[in-house]
N, C-alpha and C positions, 0 to 999 in steps of 0.2 A: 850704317847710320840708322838709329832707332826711329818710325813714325812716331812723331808727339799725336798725343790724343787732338782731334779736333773739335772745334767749336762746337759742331752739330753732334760729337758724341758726348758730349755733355748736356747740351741741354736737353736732347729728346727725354729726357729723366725729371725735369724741373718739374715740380708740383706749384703750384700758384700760391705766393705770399712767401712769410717768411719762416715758417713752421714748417722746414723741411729740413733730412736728415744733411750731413755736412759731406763736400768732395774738397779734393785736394786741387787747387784750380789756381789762375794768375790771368790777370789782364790780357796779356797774351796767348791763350788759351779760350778765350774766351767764357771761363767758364763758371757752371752754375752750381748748386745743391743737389748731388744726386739720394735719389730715394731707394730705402731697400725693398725686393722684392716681399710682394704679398697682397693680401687685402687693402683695401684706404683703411684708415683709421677708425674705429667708430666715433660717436659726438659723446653723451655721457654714456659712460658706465656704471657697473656695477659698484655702489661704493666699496664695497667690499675685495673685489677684484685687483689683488694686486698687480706691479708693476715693478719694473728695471726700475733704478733710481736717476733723476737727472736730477742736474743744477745750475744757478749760476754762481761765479765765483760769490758773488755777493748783492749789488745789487741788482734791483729788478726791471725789465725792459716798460715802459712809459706803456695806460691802458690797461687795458684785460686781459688773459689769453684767450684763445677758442676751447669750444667743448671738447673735453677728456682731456686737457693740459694743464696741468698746476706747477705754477714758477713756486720755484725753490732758492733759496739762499745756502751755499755748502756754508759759508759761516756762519750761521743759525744753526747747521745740524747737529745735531747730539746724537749717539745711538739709544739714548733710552726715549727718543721723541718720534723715534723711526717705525712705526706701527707695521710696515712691510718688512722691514730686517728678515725677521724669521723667515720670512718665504724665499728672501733675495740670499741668503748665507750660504754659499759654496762650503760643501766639506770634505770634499773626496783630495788628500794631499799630492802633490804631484810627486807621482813616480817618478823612481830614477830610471834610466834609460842605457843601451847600448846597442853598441853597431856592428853587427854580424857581416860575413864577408857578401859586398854585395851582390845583387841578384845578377848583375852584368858589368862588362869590361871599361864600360864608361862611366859609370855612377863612380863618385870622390867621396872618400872621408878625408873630416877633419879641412875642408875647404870651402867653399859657397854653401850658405846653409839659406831658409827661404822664410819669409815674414808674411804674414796675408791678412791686411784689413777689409773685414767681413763685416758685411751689415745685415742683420739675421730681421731689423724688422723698424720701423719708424721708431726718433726717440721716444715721443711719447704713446704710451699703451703697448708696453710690448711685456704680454704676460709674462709674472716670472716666471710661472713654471708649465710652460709648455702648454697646447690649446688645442683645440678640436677640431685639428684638417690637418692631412698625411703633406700638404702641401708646404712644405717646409726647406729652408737648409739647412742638409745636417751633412755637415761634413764629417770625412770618413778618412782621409789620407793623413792623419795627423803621423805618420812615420816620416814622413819628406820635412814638418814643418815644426820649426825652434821659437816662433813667437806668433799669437794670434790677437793683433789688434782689434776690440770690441768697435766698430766704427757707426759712428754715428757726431748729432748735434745741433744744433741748428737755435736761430738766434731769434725763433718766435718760441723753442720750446726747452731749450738748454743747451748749456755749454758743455759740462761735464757729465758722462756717462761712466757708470757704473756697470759691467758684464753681470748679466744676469747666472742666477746660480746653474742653470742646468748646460749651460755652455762650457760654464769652469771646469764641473766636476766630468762632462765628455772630457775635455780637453787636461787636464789633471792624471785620469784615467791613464792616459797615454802620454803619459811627461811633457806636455806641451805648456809652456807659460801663457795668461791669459794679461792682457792690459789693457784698460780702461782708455779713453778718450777728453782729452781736455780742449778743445776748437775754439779757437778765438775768430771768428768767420771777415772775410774781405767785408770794407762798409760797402760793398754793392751788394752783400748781401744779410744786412742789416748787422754788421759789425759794428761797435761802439768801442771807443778806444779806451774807455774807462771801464769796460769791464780788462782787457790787459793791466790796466794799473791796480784793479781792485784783488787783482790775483797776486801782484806782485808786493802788495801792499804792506809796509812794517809793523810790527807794533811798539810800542814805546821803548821796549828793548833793543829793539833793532832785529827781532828777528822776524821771519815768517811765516805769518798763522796758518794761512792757506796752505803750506806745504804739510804742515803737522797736520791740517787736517786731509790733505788728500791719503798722506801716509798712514793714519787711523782709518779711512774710508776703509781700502786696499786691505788692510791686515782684518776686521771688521768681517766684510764680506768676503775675504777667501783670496783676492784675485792678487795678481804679481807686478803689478807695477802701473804705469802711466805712458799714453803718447800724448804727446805736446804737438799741437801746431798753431801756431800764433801766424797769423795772414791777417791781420787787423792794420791795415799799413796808418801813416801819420806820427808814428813813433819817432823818438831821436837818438841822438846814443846813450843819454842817460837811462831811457826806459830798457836799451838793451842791456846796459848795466846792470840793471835791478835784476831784467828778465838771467840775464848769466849766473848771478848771485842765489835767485829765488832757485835756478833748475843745480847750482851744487847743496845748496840747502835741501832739499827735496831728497837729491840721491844721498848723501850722506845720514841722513834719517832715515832711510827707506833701506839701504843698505845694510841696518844691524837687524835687516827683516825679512833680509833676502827678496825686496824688491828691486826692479829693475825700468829705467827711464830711457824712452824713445825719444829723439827729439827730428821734428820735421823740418829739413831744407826751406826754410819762409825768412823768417824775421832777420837779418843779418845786423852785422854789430853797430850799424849805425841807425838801428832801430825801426830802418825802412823797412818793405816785404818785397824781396828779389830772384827767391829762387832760383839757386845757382846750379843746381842740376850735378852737382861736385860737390867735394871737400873742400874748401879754397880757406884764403885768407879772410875774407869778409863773412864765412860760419864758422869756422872753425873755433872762435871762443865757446863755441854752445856744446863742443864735442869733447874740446881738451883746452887748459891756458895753460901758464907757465906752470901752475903749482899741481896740475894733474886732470886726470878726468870730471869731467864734469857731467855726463851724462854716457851711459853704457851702449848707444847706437844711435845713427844717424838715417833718417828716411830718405834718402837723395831723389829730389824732385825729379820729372820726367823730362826735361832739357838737356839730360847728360850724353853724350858721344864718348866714344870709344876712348880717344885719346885726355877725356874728361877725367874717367871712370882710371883709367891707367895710372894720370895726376895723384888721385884722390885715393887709390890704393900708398904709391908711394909716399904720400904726407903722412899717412895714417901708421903707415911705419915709420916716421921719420921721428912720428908724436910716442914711440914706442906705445903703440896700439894693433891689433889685428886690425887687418885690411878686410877681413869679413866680418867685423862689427860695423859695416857702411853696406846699408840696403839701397842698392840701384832700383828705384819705382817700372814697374812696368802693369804700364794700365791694361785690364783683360776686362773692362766694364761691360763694352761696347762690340766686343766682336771675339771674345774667349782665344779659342786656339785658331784664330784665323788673323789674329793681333802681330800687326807688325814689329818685329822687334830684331834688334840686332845682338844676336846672341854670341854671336863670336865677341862682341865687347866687354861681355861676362863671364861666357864661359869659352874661354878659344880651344881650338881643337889641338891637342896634343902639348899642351903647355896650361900649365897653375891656374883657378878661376884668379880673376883677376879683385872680384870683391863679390858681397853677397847679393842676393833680391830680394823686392818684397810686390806681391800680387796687392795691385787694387780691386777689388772686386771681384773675387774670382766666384761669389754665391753666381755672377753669370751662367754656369753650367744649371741653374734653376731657371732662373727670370729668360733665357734667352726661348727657354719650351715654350709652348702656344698655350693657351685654354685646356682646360682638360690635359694637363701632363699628368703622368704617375710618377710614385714614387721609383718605380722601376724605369722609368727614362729617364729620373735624374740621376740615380746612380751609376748608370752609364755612360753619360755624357760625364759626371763625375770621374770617374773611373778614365774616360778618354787622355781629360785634362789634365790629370796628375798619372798615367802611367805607360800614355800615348793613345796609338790610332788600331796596335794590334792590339790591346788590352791584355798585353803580357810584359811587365815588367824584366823579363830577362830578356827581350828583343826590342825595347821599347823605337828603337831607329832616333828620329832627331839629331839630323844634321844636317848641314845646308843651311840656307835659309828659312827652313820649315818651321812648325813646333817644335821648340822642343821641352820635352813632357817632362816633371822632374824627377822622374824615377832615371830618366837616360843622362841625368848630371849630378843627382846628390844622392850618397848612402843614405839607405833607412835606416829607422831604428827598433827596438823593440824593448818593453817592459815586462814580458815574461821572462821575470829575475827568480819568481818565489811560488811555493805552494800555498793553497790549493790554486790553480787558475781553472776558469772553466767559461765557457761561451754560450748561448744560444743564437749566434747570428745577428742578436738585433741591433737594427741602423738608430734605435733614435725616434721611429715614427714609423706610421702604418696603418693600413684600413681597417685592422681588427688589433684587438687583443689576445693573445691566446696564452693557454695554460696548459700542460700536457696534451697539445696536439688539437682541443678545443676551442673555439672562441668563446672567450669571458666577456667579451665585449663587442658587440657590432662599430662601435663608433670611431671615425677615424681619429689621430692623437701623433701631437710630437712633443715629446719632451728625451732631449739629448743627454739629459742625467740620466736617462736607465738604459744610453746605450754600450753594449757591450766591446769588449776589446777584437777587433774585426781581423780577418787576414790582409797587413798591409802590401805584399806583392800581389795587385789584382789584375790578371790574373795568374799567377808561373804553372803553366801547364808542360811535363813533358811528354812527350810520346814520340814513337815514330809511324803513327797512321793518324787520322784525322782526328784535328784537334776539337774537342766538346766544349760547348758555348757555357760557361757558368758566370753567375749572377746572382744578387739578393733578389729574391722572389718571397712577395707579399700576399699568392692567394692563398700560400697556407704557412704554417709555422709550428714550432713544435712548442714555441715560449717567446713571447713578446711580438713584436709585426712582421717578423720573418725570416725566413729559412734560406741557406745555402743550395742553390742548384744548379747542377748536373744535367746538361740535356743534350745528345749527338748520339750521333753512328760511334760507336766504338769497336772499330776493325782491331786496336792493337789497346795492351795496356797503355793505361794514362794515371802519373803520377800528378797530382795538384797539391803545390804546396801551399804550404798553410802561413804557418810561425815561425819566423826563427826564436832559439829560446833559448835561455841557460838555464832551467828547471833541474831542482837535486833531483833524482831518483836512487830511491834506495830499495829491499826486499819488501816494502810496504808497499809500494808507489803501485798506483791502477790509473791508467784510460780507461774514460765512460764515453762510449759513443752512442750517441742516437740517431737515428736514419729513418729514411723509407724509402719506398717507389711511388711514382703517379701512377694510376691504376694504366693507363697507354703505355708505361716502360717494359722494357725488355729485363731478363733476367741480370744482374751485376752481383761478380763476386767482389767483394771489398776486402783489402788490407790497410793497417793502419802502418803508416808510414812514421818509423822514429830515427833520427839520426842520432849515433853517440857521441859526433863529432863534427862540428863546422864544414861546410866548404873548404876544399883545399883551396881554392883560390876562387876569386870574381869572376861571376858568370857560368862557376863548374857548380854541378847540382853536388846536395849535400849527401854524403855514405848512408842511405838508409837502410832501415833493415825492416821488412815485411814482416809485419804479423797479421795472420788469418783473422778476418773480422766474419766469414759468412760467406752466402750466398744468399739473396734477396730476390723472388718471386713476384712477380706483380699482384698486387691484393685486392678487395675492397673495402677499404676504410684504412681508420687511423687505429690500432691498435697498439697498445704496449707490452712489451715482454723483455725479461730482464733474465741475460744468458750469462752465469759468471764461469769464464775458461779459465782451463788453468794456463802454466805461465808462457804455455805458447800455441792454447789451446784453439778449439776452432767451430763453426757452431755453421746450421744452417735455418733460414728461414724458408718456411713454407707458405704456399697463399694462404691469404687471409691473416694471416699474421698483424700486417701493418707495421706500427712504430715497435722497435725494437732496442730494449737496453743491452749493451756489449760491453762488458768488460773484460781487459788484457792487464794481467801482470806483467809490470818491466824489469822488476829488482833482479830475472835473470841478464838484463843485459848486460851488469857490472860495471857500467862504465860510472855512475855518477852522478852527471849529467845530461839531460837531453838537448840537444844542441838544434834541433825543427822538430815540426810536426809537420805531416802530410797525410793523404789516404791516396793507395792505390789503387782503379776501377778497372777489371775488366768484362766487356760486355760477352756476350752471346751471339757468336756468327754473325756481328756486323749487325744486330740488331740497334734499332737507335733506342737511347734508353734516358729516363728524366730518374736522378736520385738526387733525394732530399737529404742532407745535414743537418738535423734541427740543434745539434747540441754537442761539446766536444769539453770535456773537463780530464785533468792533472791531479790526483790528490796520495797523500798518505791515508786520511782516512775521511770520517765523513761526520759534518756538529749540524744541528741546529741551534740557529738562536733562539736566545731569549724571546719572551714578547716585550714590546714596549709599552711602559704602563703610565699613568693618568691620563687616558686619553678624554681629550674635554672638548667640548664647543664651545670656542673663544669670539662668536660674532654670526648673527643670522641675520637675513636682509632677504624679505619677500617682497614679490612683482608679477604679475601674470597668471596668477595660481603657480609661480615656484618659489622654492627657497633656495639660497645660496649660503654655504655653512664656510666657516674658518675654521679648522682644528689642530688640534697642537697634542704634543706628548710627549711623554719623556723618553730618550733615549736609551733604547736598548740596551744590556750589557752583552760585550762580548764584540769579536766581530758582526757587523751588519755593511753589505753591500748597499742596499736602499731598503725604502719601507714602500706598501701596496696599502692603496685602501681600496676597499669593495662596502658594497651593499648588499647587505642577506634581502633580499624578495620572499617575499610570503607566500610563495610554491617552495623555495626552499635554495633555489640559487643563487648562485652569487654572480655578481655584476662587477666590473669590475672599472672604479671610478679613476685612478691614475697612483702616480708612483711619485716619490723624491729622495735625494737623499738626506733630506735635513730633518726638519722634527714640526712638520707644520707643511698644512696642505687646505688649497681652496677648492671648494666644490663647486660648480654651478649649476643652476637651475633643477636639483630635486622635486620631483612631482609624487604626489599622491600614491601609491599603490594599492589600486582596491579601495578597501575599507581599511588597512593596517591600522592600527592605533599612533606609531612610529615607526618611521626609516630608524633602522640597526644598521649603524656605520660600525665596520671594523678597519683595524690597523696592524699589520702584519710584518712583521722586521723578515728581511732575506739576506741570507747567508752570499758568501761568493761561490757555493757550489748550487747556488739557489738553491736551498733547501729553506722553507718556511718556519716561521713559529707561529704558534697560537695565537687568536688573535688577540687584541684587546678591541672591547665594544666601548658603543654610547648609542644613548638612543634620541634621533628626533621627534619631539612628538608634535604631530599634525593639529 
């Protein structure tokens, strides 16, 4: 038997009034509006400074709002009235995806797959493109997870939420679909039952506006569909009528778009709010009727039991449906992996998952840290939550009543399908910027559109002597906020795997590695770890085959040097060296294919040693792009003695991964102001340099082997 969330774990979250983000809650529950982790809100802003989009279905709540909140009408919106668009447009397509034989004996394909409504930040003011503190969530485990609910809403500052761009294109990056939030909030928490009608609402035709527009919203800005939760109780069954009608009109639109609609366990067909914690007879219009589907999954409230969940599998096959198109909620707001839950309900031991999950709040592995956390203790407590307690996805444990982590019940996946792929480590965020092993930028920053595609088994270490502690590590990096590390006693070799991949390789094909030591490590000879062939089976490690990468001395500094071996050639580093480029021809392997990536370490007589991975790329050969041209300043807005610029440009030709803007300084360096990947970026607060005449903003298209182009300038003049 599952613990329901309790009363006190919801409200310790409640911020005062009604200008707060939305939870999934019922009378009996007690519960209130939980808020996402971060700062408070500020009061005005920047006008300039854009934002996520919210709305109301239509009309607007009675009064004013508070400072930094503007009520919206979605049916008033137009995209040519949308002056933020440009910043908010997701563009990075979603990757397809596949599933490699898993890391261990328990992990399932093709059976419980996992959902997580994430609340990255209040609905109103939540930059769209990412802001200046490492303190962020940026999730990272998107291999476990098939739908990521944008969560938010609230009924002082909107109902509908739109995922901001830099969340999509993470989550895109890694095949993950992104959907939007539509919250019809309880009237205890300032719900109006006329905004459910206003959403449901015909027009003389008899059809529904609001659904064509949510479905224009969606396709518009990039993201894959919609969750619905209507908890606005006082309805009757005609309103549920409409609402059944309004949610197959929605999927049916939305479906020749390849969107996809969630629908939350609340409203049942006689238009009360009951939360049945099941599939049952009284929701099951909102899932499937006689004539078909009507919505592509169901969020099963957190009231379900075992024998619930059992029911509500067999209905769902009875509806000729997947029994894991129904997400069993389990709440992690309030107490992460120490969350009561009955897992044997979902997932039983040695017998079929019974239906899928979906995580409420799992940013918790952030908000639960103290003051002063880093980005390095969230990623670890990340990494806890989604791969276990040993942070080895092939021993993950979880069983009993314990945790259990979802690398120990559901297959990953992976999107290294194609060339070139290439990585630098980076999460997403970070106390510095760096550029070849430099910082471009002291200032800390998150934006999850320029994070890279990560190792999803964190961590699968083999060895047979003492296993080495590794982790994203932020105080140095070779490209972006940080670096892969390596740090133990290394008595025996140790393989750390990386990717699984389906990567062609043919007589062209090179690995580019880049490395180093912290000047305290021991000697490490490295090999690059390629399998030609899959795991022979779950939990066996994959057939690799060693190729000499070197031997790495401990140095002072970061230096670079690029050693091209031949195709099974071998190279060594000496101190002082520092950073090092390595390249390995594969086209001797013949297979094809590469089926993983790994590197194999071994140290020096048991010396403890710390090795950096700043960078890891696949390619046939090597392009730069284009630059992207007209670049213009479309909006300036001075305050303080600073300026804040808006700028736009035209899209590269060619492949481009994201675009970089910097500022040339009048010593001659470049600073480096942030990244996206769309065609339009805001700046905040430019100040003076010196005497310059203008700030020289440039804009630089990157490749996915990051490789830069030229830039294109503009200039501000002071």
């Amino acid at each position: 038997m599952n613990r329901q969330p309790s009363p006190v774990s919801r409200r310790r979250v409640l911020l005062a009034g009604a200008g707060t983000a939305a939870a999934l809650l019922g009378p009996s529950l007690g519960g209130g509006a939980a808020v996402a982790t971060g700062p408070p809100r500020a009061g005005a802003a920047d006008p300039l400074q854009p934002c996520a989009s919210y709305w109301f279905p239509d009309s607007l709540p009675s009064g004013t709002p508070d400072d930094g909140i503007t009520w919206r009408s979605l049916a008033a919106w137009t995209p040519g009235t949308d002056r933020d668009l440009p910043f908010n447009t997701a563009t990075v397509p979603l990757a397809e995806r596949f599933t490699p034989a898993p890391a261990n004996t328990t992990a399932r394909a093709g059976q419980a797959r996992i959902s997580a409504l994430a609340a990255f930040d209040h609905t109103a003011g939540n930059p769209s493109q990412g802001s200046a503190t490492a303190d962020y969530y940026a999730p990272t485990h998107w291999a476990y997870l098939d739908e990521l609910v944008f969560w938010g809403g609230s009924s002082g500052e909107g109902l509908i939420l739109a995922p901001n761009a830099p969340v999509v294109d993470a989550a895109h990056r890694n095949g993950v679909p992104v959907l939007g939030t539509v919250f019809l909030p309880p009237v205890a928490y300032g719900g109006q039952l006329r905004w459910t009608r206003d959403l449901v609402r015909r027009d003389a035709a008899g059809r529904f506006p609001l659904a064509a527009k949510l479905v224009q919203v969606a396709r518009v800005y990039g993201f894959d569909g919609w969750f619905l939760n209507a908890e606005t109780g006082g309805g009757d069954a005609a309103l549920a009528a409409e609402m059944q009608a309004f949610l197959r009109a929605l999927r049916t639109a939305g479906a020749r778009h390849g969107l996809r609609i969630t629908w939350y366990d609340a409203m049942n067909r006689t238009g009360q709010v009951g939360w049945q914690g099941a599939l049952d007879e009284l929701n099951r219009p909102f899932f499937q009727d006689d004539t078909g589907p009507v919505t592509d999954s169901m969020f099963l409230d957190f009231r379900w039991t075992a024998g619930r969940l059992a029911d509500s599998g067999r209905l769902a096959q009875e509806l000729g449906r997947s029994r894991y198109e129904l997400w069993a909620g389990v709440d992690v707001e309030s107490a992460g992996w120490d969350s009561a839950t009955d897992w044997e309900a979902i997932l039983p031991t040695g017998r079929d998952h019974v239906v899928s999950y979906g995580f409420y709040r799992p940013e918790w592995t952030l908000s639960h840290l103290p003051a002063g956390r880093t980005p390095g203790q969230f990623h670890a407590a990340d990494d806890r939550f989604w791969c276990g307690e040993g942070l080895d996805p092939a021993g993950p444990g979880g069983t009993g009543d314990g945790w259990r982590a979802p690398a120990s019940a559901v297959a990953d996946r992976s999107t290294l399908t194609a060339l070139p792929f290439a990585t630098t480590f980076n999460t997403g965020h970070g106390l510095r910027w760096y550029e070849n092993g430099a910082a471009a930028s002291d200032t800390p920053w998150n934006h999850l559109g320029l994070q890279d595609r990560l190792p999803p088994r964190r961590w699968a270490v083999r060895t047979e002597g003492r296993r080495p502690e590794v982790s994203f590590d932020f105080a140095d990096a070779w490209r972006g906020g940080s670096s892969l590390l390596v740090r133990g006693a290394l008595d025996r070799p140790a393989t750390l795997e990386l990717f699984p991949a389906r990567l062609p390789a043919g007589a062209a094909t090179v690995l580019d590695l880049t490395h180093r030591l912290d000047p305290s490590s021991g000697p490490v000879t490295v090999e690059v770890a390629v399998a030609p062939r899959d795991a022979p089976a779950p939990g066996e490690p994959a057939p690799y085959v060693h190729l000499p990468a070197g031997t790495l001395e401990p140095g002072d500094g970061w230096r670079t040097v690029s050693l091209r071996l031949g195709s099974l050639g071998t190279g060594t580093l000496e101190p002082g060296d520092g950073w090092r480029t390595v390249s390995l021809r594969l086209g001797s392997l013949g297979t094809g294919t590469l089926h993983a990536l790994g590197v194999r370490l071994t140290g020096r007589d048991g010396a403890a040693v710390a090795w950096r991975l700043g960078a890891l790329a696949v390619r046939d050969s090597t392009a730069c792009p284009a630059a992207p041209g007209g670049l213009t300043i479309t909006g300036t807005a001075a305050a303080d003695g600073a300026t804040a610029v808006r700028l736009g440009w035209g899209r590269a030709t060619g492949p481009v991964r994201h675009y970089e803007v910097h500022r040339q300084l009048p010593d001659g360096r470049r600073e480096f102001l942030g990244g996206t990947c769309g065609t339009a970026y805001y700046v905040a607060g430019l100040r003076r340099a010196g005497h310059e005449p203008a700030a020289r903003l440039e804009v630089r298209a990157v490749h996915e082997l990051f490789t830069v182009s030229k830039p294109s300038t503009v200039q501000l003049p002071w």
